[in-house]
Structures are given as C-alpha cells and as structure tokens.
C-alpha positions in Angstrom: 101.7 111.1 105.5 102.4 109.5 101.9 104.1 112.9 100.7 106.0 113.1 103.7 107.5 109.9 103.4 108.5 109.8 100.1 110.6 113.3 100.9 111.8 112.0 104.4 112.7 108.8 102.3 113.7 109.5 98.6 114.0 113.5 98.8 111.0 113.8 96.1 108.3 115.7 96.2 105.0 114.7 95.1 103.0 116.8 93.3 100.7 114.3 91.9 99.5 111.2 93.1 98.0 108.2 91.1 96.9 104.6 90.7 98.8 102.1 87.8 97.0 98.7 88.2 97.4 97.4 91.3 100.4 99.9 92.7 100.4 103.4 93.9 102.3 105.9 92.0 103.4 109.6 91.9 104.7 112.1 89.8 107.5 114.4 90.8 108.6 117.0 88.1 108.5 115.7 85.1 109.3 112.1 86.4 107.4 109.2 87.3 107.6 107.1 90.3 105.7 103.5 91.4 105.8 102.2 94.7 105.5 98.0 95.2 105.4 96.4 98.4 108.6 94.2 99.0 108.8 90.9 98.3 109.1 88.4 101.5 112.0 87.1 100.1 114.5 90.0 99.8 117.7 88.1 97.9 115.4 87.4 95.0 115.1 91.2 94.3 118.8 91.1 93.0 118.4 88.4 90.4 115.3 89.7 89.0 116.8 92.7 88.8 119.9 91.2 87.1 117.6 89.6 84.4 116.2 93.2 83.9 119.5 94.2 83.1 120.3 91.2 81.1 117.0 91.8 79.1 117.4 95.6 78.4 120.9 94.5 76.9 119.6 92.3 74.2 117.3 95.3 73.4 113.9 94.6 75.0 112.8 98.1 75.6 111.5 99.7 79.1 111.8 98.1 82.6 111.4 100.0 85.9 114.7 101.0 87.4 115.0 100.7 91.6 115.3 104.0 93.2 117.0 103.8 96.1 116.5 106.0 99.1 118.4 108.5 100.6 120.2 105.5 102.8 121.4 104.4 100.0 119.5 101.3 101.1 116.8 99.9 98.8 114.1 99.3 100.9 111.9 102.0 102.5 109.0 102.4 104.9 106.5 104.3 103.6 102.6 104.4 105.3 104.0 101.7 107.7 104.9 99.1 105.2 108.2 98.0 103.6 108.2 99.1 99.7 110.7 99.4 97.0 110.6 102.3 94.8 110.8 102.2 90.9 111.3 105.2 88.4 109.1 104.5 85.6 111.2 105.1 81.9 110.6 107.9 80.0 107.5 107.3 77.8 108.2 106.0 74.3 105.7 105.4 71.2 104.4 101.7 71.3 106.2 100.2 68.3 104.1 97.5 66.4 105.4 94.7 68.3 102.6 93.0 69.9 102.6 91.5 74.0 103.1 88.0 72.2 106.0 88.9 70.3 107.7 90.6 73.0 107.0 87.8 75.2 108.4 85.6 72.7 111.6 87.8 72.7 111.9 87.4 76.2 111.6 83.9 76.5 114.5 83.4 73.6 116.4 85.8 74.9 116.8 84.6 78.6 116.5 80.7 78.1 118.8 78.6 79.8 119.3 81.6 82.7 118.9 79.4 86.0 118.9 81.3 88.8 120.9 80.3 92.2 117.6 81.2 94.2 115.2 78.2 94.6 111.9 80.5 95.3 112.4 81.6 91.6 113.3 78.2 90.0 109.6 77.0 89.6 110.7 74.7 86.2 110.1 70.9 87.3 108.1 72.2 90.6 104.8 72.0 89.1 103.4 68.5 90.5 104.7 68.7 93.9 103.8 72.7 94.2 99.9 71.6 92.8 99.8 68.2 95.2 100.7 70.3 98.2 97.9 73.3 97.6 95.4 69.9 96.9 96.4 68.1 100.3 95.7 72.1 102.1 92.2 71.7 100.2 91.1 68.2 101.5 92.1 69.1 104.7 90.2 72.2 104.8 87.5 69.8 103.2 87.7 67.3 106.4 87.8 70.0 108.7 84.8 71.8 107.1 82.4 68.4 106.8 83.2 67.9 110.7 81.2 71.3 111.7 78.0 71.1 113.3 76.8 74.2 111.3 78.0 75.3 108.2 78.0 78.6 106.3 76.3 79.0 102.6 79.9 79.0 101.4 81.0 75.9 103.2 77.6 74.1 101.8 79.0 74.9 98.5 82.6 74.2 99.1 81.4 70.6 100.5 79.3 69.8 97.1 81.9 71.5 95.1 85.3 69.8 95.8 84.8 66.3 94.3 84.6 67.8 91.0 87.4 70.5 91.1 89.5 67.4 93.2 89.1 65.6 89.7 89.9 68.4 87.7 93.6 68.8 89.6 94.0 65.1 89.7 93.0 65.1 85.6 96.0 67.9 85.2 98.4 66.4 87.0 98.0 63.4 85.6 98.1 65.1 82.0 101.6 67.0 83.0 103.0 63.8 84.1 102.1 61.8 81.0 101.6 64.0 78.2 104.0 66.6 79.5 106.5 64.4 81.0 107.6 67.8 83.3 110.5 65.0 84.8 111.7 64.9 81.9 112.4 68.9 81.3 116.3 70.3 81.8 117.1 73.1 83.7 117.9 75.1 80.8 115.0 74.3 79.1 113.3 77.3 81.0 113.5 81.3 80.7 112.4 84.1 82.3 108.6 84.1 83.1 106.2 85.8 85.2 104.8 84.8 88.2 101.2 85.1 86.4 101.3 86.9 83.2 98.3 88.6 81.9 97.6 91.1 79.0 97.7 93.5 82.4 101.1 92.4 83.9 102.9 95.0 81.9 102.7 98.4 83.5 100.5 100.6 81.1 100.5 104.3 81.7 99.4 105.2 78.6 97.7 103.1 75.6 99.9 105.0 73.5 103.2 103.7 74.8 104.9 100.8 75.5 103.8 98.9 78.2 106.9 98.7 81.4 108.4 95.5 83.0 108.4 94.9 86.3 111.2 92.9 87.5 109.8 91.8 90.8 107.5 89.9 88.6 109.9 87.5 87.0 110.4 84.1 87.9 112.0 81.1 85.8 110.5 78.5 84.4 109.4 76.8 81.1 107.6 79.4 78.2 104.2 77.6 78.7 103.8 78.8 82.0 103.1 82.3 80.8 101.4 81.1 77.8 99.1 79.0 79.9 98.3 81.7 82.4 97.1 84.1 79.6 94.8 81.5 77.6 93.3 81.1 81.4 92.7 84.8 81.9 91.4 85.1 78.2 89.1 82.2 78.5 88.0 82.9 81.7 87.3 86.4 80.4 85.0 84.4 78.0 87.3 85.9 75.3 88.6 83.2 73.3 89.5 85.6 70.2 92.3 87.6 72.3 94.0 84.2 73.2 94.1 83.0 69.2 95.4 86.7 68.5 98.0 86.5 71.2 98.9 82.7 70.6 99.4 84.0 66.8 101.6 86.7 67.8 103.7 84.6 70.2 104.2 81.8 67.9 104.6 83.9 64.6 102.3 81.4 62.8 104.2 78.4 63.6 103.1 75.0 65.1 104.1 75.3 69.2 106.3 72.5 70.4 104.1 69.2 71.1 105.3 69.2 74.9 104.9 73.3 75.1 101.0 72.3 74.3 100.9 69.9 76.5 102.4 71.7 79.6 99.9 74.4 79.0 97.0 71.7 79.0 97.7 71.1 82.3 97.9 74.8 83.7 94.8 75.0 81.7 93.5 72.1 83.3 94.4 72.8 87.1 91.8 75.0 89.1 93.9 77.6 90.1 91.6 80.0 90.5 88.9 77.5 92.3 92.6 76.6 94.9 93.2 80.6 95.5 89.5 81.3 96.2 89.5 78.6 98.8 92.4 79.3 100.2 91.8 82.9 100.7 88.4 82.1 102.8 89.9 79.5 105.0 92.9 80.9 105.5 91.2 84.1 106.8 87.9 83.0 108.5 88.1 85.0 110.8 87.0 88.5 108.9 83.6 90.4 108.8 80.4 89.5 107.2 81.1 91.7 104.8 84.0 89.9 103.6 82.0 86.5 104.1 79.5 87.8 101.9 82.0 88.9 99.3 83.7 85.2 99.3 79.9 83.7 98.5 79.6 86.1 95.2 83.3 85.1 94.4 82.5 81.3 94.9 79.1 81.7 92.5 80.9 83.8 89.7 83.7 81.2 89.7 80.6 78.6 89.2 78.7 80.8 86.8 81.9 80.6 84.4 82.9 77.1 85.0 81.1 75.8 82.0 82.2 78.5 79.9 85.9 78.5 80.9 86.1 74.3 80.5 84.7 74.4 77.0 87.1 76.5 76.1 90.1 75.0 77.5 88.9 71.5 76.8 88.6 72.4 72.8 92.1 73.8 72.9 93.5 70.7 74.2 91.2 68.5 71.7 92.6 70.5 69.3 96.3 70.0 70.0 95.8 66.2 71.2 92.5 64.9 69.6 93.3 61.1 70.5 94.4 61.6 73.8 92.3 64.1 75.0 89.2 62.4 73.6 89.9 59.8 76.6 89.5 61.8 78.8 86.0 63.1 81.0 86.4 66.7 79.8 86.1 65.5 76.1 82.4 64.9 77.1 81.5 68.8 78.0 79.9 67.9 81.3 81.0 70.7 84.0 79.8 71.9 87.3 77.7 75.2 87.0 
C-alpha cells in the first residue's frame, strides 16, 4: 500500500524503506525522501517554509525541500492520512560547527522575522499559554477527586498535583518578575523550534550534517530553544552535554541577564508533568494496556523529579544567587 502511494502520488518508486526519528522515509534511486504528517494548520506551512529559504540564503547549510505531488498540490494522502513530502539534501561532511553554534547562527540570522500567522508567534504568549494548560489541570484535578473509585494513576495524580501546581505557579511567577516577558518586543525574537533537542535535527548519518525541518520552526525569543535543551539534558541526568552545548551556543560569553531568566522559567514549568497528564485524561478511554503504560510513565517522571530539580535549580542559583535563594527550590526538597 505505502509503495503504491507514493507512485500513484509522487511517481517515485521505492526501493527502500526506512525510519529517521520519528518519520517514515524511503529511498528512491539515489535520492532520499521523508514523509511528515501535515500540520493542522495548513497556512503556516508557507512561512516556515519561507524562513527555510531565508535561512539557506545567509548560508546555514541543509534544510528539507517540499516535494510536491504529481497534482502539483503539496499535500498527499498516503496510508489514509494527509502528509507532506520532503527530499532530504544530498549528504554533506559535518563541518566542525557544533548544534549550539549553528543554533546560534540561526537565532542571529532570523531575529526580528515576525511572522503574519499567530499560531507561530509564541514570543510574549508564554504566561497566558502555561495558565490555560494549569486551569485544564485543576479541572481534571476536581473532576478526578469527585470519583467514587479511582485508578493507581489517579491516586497518584491526586497526591501529586499540589506540588507540580507550585512548581508552575513558581515559573510563572519567575517569568513575570525576573523575566519581565511583558516587557519583550516583537523583534526581540527569531526563529525557534517548537521543542528543540540534540534530536530535532534530522540525522541520517553521524557523519553528516544534521537536516532542518521547517515544519518545526516557530518564532519566539532564543531562550525558548535554549531552555528546552537544558530540560532534555537534565532530564537525561546529563548535565555535562548542556554546559558543552550552552558553551558552544554562547561562544564563551556571559548570556543576556533576561535570556537566563526566561530559560529559568521554562526550566521551572512542568512541562513534561502537564503533557503526561494531559495525554491520560484526554484519552481515558483506551485499553489497559495503555493504562498500564501511563502508570510507568507517571513513576519514571517521579523517579527523576529529584534529579531533574537539582539540576535546574543550581543553574538558576547560579545565574541569580540572591533571588533564587528566596525561593522553595533553593532548599532541594522535591517530590520523588
């Protein structure tokens, strides 16, 4: 069915299929194809693709280009779902330029490009995107304590939620104060991703550079992909990689006080706590098997709690020593 498709749809054949992180890919000749489901909103594709172009003109090196299909049209169905099709680049050496720097790169290269589509303008958004996914949280919370009987992951949602409720009220009391996001201009921010990781980058081969993808990109201020990488180090319990990658980014200078103190609050904010919830409540009504799942999901978030908190807690204490030393995570007393 897939191989057929992609002929019906593109004309390509596929001689070789293949998983690239998260996306299904194939090989046809010599060239290399990767499929990504399309975005709900369908007008951002053009702007992200327009910072693409934008980027590869100031010399940042290897994006994925849109194929489109035989239509002409961009969009395809392919195994009953609507996808976009990109050509991977032809493979180049790695030069010595490190994630950070590139990243860096990108951030000085597209500052100050505002987009005209909302959905990708996250810059200022922060505090009234994080009170919205808290006020979904204590309502599952109210909801859950009403229930006569209550599952092993709603026992430990119930004892849970004071503590991570304090953490989110802690960060976005800290990027009100100490980061004074109100305060931010619209072309204060560049392109970012929506959660960048040392895996965001496409990565076919260790050997050679790693390839944008566009549908990734979102604007907004640098510390949102700086903060979203210390979280994945840290809660990787791999503090060194986010020193090596902060070095890199920063090329041995002192980050901005307000940079530090936007990414204090990402750090800060229980993303990953919010997501897990919301993915089990949102979609109760799934096997046991996926029940069972959530439960070891819920106690490896726990299990790392401790870990993770130390870690962000001495990065803030470290950029802000009297004003982080006021506050409860100064005292290393987490949940586990």
């Amino acid at each position: 069915m897939f191989e057929r498709n992609i002929y019906d749809q593109y004309g390509l054949y596929c001689d070789e299929k293949f998983q690239i992180g998260s996306y299904e890919g194939f090989r046809s000749r010599n060239d290399y194809y990767v499929l990504m489901p399309c975005p709900r909103k369908q007008d951002n594709i053009w702007v992200q693709l327009d910072w693409s172009e934008r980027l590869k003109s100031t010399g940042i090196q290897q994006f994925a280009e849109l194929v489109s299909g035989i239509d002409g049209k961009a969009i395809s169905r392919v195994d009953g779902v609507q996808q976009l099709l990109f050509q991977m680049p032809g493979a180049e050496e790695r030069t010595a330029m490190s994630d950070g720097k590139t990243l860096a790169l990108i951030h000085e290269s597209s500052r100050g490009w505002v987009p005209n589509r909302t959905d990708l303008h996250l810059q200022g958004r922060w505090l009234s995107l994080w009170e919205t996914r808290i006020d979904q949280l204590e309502s599952f919370h109210a909801t859950v304590d009403r229930r006569p009987e209550k599952t092993a992951f709603d026992e430990k949602f119930l004892y849970t939620f004071p503590y991570y409720l304090g953490r989110a009220e802690t960060a976005m009391q800290w990027l009100v104060e100490e980061g004074q996001e109100h305060l931010l201009g619209s072309y204060d921010g560049s392109v970012n991703h929506i959660r960048f990781t040392p895996g965001t980058w496409l990565v076919a081969d260790q050997h050679c550079t790693q390839v944008k993808n566009p549908l990734a990109f979102v604007y907004d201020h640098p510390s949102r992909d700086l903060g979203e990488c210390l979280r994945y180090c840290y809660e990787k319990d791999d503090p060194s990689s986010a020193a090596e990658f902060l070095e890199d980014y920063s090329g041995g200078q002192p980050l901005q006080e307000q940079t530090w103190a936007l990414i204090g609050a990402r750090l800060l904010f229980p993303i990953t706590y919010v997501e897990l919830m919301e993915a089990h409540y949102l979609n109760e009504r799934t096997k046991e098997a996926d029940i069972n799942e959530g439960v070891l999901q819920f106690e490896a978030e726990l299990d790392r709690e401790e870990r993770y908190m130390n870690y962000a807690s001495q990065c803030l204490l470290d950029a802000f020593p009297v004003t982080a030393n006021g506050h409860w995570f100064a005292k290393r007393i987490f949940t586990g």
